[in-house]
N, C-alpha and C positions, 0 to 999 in steps of 0.2 A: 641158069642161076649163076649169081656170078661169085667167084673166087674170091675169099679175103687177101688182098695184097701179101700178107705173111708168110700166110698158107703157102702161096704159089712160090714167094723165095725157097720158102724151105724145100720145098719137090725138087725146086732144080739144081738148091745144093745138093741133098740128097745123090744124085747124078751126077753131082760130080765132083773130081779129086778135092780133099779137104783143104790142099794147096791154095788150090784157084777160087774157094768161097768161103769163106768165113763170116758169121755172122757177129758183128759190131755190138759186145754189151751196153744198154743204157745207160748214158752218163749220167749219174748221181746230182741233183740239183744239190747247194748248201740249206739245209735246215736249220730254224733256231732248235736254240736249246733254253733248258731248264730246270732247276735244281730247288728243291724246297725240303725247309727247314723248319721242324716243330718239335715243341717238348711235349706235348700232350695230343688228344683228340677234339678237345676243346680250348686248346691254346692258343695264342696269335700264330698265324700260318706265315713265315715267309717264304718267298717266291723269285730266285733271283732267275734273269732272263738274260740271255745272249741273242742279240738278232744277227743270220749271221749276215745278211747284208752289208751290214756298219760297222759289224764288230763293238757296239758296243752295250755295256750291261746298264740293268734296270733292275728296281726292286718293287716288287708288292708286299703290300701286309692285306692277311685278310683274319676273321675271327668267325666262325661258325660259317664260313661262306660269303658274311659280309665285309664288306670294305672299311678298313682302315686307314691303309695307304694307295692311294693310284699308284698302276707304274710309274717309278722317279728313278732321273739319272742316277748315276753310280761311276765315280771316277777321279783319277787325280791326274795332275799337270807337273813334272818338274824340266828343270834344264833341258834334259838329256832325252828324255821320252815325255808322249805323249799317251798315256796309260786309260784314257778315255773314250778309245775309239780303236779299229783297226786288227783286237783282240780275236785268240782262238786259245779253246780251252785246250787246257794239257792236264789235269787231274783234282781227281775230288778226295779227300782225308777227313773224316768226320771222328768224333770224343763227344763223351757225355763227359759232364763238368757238376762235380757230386761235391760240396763243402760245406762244412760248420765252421761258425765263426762268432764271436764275441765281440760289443762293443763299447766300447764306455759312457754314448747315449745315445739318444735316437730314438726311434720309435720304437724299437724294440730290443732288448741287449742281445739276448742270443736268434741266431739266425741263421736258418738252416738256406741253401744253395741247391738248384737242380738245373742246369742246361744244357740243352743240344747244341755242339758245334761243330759245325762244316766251314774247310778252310777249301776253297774252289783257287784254282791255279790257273791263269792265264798268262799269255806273251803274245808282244806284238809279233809282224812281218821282221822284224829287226833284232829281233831276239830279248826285248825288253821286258823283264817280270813283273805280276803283281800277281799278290795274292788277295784275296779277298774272306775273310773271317767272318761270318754271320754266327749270331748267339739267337737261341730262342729259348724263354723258358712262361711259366704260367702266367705271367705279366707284363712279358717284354719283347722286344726283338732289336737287336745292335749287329753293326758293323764295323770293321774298322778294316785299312788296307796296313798290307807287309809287303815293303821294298825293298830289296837288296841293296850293297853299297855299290856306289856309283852313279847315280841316277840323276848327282849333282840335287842342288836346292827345290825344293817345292815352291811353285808358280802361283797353283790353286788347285779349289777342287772343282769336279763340276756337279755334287752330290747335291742332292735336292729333295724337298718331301711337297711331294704334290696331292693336294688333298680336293675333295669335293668340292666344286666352288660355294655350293650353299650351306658346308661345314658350320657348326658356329667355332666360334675361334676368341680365345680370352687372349690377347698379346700386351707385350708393354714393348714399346718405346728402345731403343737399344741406346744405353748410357752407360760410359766406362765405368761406373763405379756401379752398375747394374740398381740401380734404388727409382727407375722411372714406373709408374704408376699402370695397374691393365685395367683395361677395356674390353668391351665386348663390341665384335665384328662378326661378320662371315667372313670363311677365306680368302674370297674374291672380292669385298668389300672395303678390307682395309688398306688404306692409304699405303702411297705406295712411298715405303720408309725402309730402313734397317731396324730389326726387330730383336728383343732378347732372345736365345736361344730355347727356354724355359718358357715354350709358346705351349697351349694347351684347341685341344680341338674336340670335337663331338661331330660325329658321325651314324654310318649304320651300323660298324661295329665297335663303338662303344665311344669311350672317352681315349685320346691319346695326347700326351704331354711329350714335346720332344724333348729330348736333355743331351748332355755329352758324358762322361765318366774317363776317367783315366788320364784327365790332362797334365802334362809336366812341363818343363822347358824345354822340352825335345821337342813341341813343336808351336803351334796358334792357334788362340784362342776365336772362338767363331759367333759372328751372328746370322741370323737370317733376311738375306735380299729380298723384300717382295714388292713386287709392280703389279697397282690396283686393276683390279678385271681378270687375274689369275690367281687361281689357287698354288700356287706353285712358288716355295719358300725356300731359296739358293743357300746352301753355306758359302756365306765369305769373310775368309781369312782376316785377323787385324795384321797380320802382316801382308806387304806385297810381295814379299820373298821370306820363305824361312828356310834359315841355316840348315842342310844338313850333312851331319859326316857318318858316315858306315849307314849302316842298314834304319830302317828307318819304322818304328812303327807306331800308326796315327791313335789321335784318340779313339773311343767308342762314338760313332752316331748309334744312340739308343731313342727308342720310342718306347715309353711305358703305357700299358693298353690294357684296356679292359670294364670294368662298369668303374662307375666315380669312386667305391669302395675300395676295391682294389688298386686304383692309381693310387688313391691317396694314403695307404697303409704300405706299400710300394717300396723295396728298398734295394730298387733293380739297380740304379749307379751305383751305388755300393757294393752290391754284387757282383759287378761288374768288375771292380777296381782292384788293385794287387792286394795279397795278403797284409798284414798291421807291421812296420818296419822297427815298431817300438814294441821290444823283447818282454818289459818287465814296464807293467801299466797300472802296477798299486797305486803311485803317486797321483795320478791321475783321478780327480773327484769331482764329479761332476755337482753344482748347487743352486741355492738361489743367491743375488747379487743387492746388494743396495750398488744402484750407481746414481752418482751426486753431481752428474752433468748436466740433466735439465732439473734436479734437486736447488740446484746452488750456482750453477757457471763456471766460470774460470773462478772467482773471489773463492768460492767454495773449495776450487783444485789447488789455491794458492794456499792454503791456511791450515797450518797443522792442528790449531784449535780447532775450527770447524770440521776437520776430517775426524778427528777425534770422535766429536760428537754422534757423526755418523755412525761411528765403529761401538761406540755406545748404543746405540740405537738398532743393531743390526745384532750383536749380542744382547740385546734384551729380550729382541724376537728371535732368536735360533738360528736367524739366517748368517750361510759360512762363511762370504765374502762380501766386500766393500771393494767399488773399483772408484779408485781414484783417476778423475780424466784430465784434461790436458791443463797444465799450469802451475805443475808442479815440480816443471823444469823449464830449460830454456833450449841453450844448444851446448852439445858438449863441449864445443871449443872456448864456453865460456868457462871450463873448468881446467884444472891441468890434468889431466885423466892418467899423466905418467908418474905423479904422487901418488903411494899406495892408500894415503888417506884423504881422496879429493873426495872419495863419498860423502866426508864431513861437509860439504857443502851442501846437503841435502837435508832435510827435514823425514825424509821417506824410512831413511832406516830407524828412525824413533817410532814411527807411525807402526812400521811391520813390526815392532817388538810388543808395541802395546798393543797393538790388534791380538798379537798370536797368546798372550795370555790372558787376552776372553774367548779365543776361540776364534775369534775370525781370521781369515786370511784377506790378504792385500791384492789384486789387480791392479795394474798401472797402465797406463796410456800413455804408446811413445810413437813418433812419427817415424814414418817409412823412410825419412830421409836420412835417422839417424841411424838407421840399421841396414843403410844401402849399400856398405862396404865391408871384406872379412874385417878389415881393423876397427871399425866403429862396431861391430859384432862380436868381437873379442873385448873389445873393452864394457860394453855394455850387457851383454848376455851373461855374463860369470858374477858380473857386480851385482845384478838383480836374482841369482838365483844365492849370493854368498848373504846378501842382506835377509833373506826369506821371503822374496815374493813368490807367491802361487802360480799369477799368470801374467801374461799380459797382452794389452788390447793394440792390436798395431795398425796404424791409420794413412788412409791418405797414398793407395797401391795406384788406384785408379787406370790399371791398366791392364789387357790382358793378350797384351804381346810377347811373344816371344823371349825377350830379355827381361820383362819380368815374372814371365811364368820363370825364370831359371832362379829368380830371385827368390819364387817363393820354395823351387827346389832347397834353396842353402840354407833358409828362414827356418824349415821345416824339419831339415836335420839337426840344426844346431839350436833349437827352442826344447827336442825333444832329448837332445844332449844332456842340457841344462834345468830338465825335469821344472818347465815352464807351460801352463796352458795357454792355449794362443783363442783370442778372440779375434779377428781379422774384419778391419771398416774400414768402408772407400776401398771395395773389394772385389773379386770373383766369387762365384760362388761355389758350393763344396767339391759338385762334382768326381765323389767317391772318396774326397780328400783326407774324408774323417775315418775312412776304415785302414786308409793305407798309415795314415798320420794319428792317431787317436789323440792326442793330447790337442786335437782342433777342436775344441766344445763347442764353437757357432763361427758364424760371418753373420755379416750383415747383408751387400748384396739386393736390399730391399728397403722401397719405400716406407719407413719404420715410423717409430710413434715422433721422431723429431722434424718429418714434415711437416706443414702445417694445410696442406691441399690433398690430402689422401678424402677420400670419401668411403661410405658404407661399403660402396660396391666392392671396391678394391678390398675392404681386409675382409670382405667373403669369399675373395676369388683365392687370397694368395695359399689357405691350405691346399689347394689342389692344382697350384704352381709352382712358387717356388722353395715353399717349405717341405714339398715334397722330393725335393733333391737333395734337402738337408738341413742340418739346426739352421736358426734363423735365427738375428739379434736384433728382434723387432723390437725391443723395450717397453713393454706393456708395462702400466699401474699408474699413468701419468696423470692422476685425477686432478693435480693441480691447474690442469693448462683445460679447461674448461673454455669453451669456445672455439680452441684449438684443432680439438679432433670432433670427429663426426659423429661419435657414438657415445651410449649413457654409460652411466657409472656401472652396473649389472652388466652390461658389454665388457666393460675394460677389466672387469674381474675375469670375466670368461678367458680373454686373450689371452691369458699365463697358462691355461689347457690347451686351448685352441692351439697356438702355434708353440711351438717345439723349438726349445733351446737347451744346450748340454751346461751354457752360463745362461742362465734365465735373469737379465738384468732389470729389476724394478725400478722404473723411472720419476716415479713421485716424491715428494718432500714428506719424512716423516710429520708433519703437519697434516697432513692430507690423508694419511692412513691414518692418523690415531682419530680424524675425525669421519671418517667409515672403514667402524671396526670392524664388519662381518668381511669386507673385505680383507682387513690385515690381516685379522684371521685364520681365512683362506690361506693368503699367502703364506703363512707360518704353518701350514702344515705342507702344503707343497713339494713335493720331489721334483728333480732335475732330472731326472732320468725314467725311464719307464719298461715297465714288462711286457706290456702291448699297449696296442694304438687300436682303434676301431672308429666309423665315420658310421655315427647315428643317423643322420641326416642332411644330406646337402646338396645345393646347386649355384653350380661358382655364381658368383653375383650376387643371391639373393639370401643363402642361408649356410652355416656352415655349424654343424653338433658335433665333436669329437670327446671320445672317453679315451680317456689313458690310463691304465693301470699298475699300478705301486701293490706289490704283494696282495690283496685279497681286497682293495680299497680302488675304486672304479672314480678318479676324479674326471668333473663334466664341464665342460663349454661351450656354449653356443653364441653365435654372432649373426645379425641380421640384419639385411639392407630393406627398408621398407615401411608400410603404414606399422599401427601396431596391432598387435594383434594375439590369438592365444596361442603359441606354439604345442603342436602334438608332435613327438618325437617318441618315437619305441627303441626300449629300454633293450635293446640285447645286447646287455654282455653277462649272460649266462644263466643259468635254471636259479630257482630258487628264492628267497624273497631276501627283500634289502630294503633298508636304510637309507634312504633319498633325501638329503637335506639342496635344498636350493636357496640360492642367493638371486633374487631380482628389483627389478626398482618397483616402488612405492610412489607415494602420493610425498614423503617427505620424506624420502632417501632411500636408501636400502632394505631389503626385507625379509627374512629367512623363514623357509619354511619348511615342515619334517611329513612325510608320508612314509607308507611301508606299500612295499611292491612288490610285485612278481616280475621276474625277469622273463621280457618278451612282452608285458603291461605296455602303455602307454602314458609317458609322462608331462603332464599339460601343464605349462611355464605361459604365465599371461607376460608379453613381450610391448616395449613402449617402440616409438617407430626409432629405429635404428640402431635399435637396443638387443637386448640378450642377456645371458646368465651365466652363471656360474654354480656346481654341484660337485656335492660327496657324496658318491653309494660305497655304504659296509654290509655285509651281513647283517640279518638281522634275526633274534630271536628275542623270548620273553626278558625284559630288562635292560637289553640296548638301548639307549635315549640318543647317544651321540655318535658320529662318526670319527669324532675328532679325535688324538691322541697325544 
């Protein structure tokens, strides 16, 4: 019988001096590694990986087991190191991240915070550090890297989110001023282009919308690379190089995740994003807007008479603001701005005195050129907050590089100085901007109601893209430009629910409300703000239902790309029975109509093709007629 080779060493060590035989321990192969990160038992799962091959890392998301994210690189490039490869771990540090916090609009003002954080430590062969930050909580999971100083300029990343190639995938177009239109692909389908950030996907495990949170001038603004035939979507930088000096730490890559409900009531970049840097936020009031840009034009923004009018019109219905847009100036060097009374060349501080004794306030529209310097910033920021303006609309950033994210650093302190609200077009979008900044009521960011090539599809997809990162200054009520937009009159009532603005600007010509009243209506009871958000119904593309809630009063929107047809939508927002008035189109305009319901009922809205409605639930008991107040 024959001997195991082993066995037989061992006998004749045994035998002899411990000197002359020693038995050789196994050498230890390298193994990956792997570290994963969740806030709950049913919350997105991440998964970061070390191979140690390569040395380098990779990230998964999974939710209940299924797939979210495929393995995707994870990695940055500067001068000095090459922080992408080559890696070996040196230690893990984890914190739960527990906050309450308040906002001045959004989807919901108060909001409560819970995530798990693991901060995983790596370095090269050369002694080069990164760390790596993963967030997870019940609707998200984010990363972002921490570099020490000296590592010299960021190159790139090589971070990437690789998804299913048979994913479907809602993307737009990637355009500086972020307003390009989405569509619907699969991930491996779509052309292979630069893509907005603010991509949305569906999967096995659920919906996930990628975003960023926490951007400043400290570093570059990103979109997504993708080459058609892979799922696989690169951040790349709008710079080729970004500055940096000391330590260095990037934005969030966040993925918000979970069923379409949960994406779309979501206020994970904001969560995500530093605490509010503005102390005392009484001044701060969020409202509705008459804006007299596709009202009236430039003639319109020239004319102290016809602005009048406006501000007439906006206190006759309740609403708090009139933005006046561009044309109401020129350039400041056509004035002497070192005369303490060159304001007198303005019509504007007449404007803000007669508005504010009916109650309105004034938003103004000035170009990013003029607010490009501290000294054009000192002269114009103090002048607009000494005359009484509220806020104002700043246009024409169109960039989100580096030196203008710094731009919007200085904009951002010194607007909030100035106890000025900021509406921001031809922009970035919020990217947690409004929790760290509050006195940011919206951007634009989006292909809004002044294109003239938006389609149904598109203003079904954008609640559960890019309004879910934040206000949107989509300027709904533009019933005058008939032809223009793609959807009916009972649509464009809904849009003021449907998408979320902290300045909810109305785009129509008082003309055009006084002649569909159930709509103006509407708008005059209208809040700017809300106490919760909840998503009735929807599927980017083809349907979107959202209820927002104002104290004990449930207003309803719905939007639809398609034939026409009866929409059934379940009513849950909450026990009890209600007061359901709806607004939809007719055979000869608008049409209202009153039911009483149970909450959890079903509420059937006959829908024209491309159409939609608009709704008020109150309480309801014996005597109730109206919801209105």
């Amino acid at each position: 019988m024959a001997v195991p080779i082993r066995t037989a060493v061992a006998a004749l060590c045994a035998g002899l001096a411990a000197t002359l035989c020693t038995t050789a321990p196994a050498r230890a192969e390298p193994h990956d590694q792997a570290w994963t990160v969740t806030e709950a038992p049913h919350a997105p799962r991440a998964r970061v990986s070390l191979d140690a091959t390569t040395g380098t890392l990779s990230l998964t998301v999974t939710r209940d087991g299924r797939t979210v994210l495929e393995p995707s690189p994870v990695g940055i490039v500067t001068e000095q190191a090459d922080l992408s490869q080559g890696l070996s771990f040196l230690h893990r540090k984890d914190r739960t991240v527990d906050e309450r916090y308040r906002t001045t609009s959004g989807k919901r003002l108060d909001r409560r915070v819970r995530m798990n954080e693991t901060r995983l430590s790596f370095a090269t062969t050369a002694g080069a550090r990164l760390d790596l930050v993963v967030r997870a909580s019940a609707d998200g999971v984010a990363y972002r890297y921490v570099l020490p100083a000296g590592l010299g300029d960021v190159l790139s990343e090589t971070s990437a989110f690789r998804l299913p190639p048979d994913a479907s995938a809602w993307l737009s177009t990637y355009r500086v001023d972020n307003e390009g239109q989405f569509a619907q692909y699969t991930a491996a389908t779509a052309p292979t282009a630069a893509y907005s950030p603010q991509a949305l996907f569906a999967t096995d495990g659920g919906y996930t919308l990628l975003a960023e949170s926490d951007l400043t001038g400290a570093y570059s603004g990103a979109r997504l690379a993708h080459v058609q035939g892979t799922g696989t979507y690169r951040i790349q930088l709008a710079d080729d190089r970004v500055p940096t000096k000391g330590p260095l730490t990037t934005p969030w890559r966040a993925m918000v995740t979970g069923d379409l409900a949960t994406v779309t009531r979501s206020t994970f970049t904001d969560d995500l994003a530093p605490p509010s840097k503005v102390p005392d936020t009484g001044w701060i009031r969020p409202g509705t807007v008459l804006w007299t840009w596709l009202a009236g034009g430039r003639t319109a923004g020239q004319s102290l008479t016809a602005q009048k009018a406006y501000v007439d019109y906006a206190a006759e219905r309740g609403w708090p603001y009139e933005a006046v847009d561009a044309g109401w100036y020129f350039k400041t060097d056509e004035w002497d701005t070192t005369d303490p009374n060159w304001q007198t060349n303005s019509w504007l501080p007449e404007l803000v005195q007669s508005a504010r004794a009916k109650g309105v306030g004034i938003v103004v529209w000035i170009h990013q050129r003029d607010l490009d310097t501290p000294e054009e910033r000192a002269q114009w920021l103090p002048t607009l907050e000494r005359w009484g303006v509220k806020g104002v609309k700043i246009d024409f950033m169109n960039s989100e590089a580096h030196s203008m994210l710094q731009w919007y650093d200085a904009i951002l302190a010194e607007t909030a100085a100035h106890h000025l609200m900021v509406d921001f077009h031809g922009s970035t979008i919020p990217k947690g901007m409004q929790r760290t900044w509050p006195q940011v009521m919206t951007l634009e960011g989006v292909a809004g109601e002044e294109k003239r090539t938006n389609t149904a599809a598109h203003l079904t997809t954008l609640p559960f893209t890019r309004n879910v990162i934040g206000s949107m200054d989509f300027t709904p009520g533009a019933f005058q430009r008939v032809g223009l937009r793609p959807n009916s009159d009972a649509a464009e009532t809904g849009l003021a629910v449907v998408y979320e603005s902290g300045l909810q600007m109305y785009a129509g010509t008082p003309e055009s409300y006084d002649a569909r009243p159930l709509a103006r209506n509407f708008y005059d009871q209208l809040p700017a703000a809300w106490d919760d958000t909840r998503l009735l119904a929807g599927a980017p593309g083809q349907e979107a239902v959202l209820a927002r809630r104002s104290g004990d009063r449930w207003f309803l929107g719905g939007v639809y790309a398609g034939a026409a047809h009866t929409a059934e939508v379940p009513l849950a927002i909450g026990p009890g029975r209600w007061l359901v008035e709806t607004i939809r189109d007719g055979a000869d305009g608008l049409v209202q109509e009153r039911q009483v319901l149970r909450g959890g009922d079903t509420l059937a809205v006959d829908v024209t093709a491309n159409g939609g409605f608009a709704g008020l639930a109150c309480p309801w008991s014996p005597g109730v007629t109206t919801c209105h107040r």
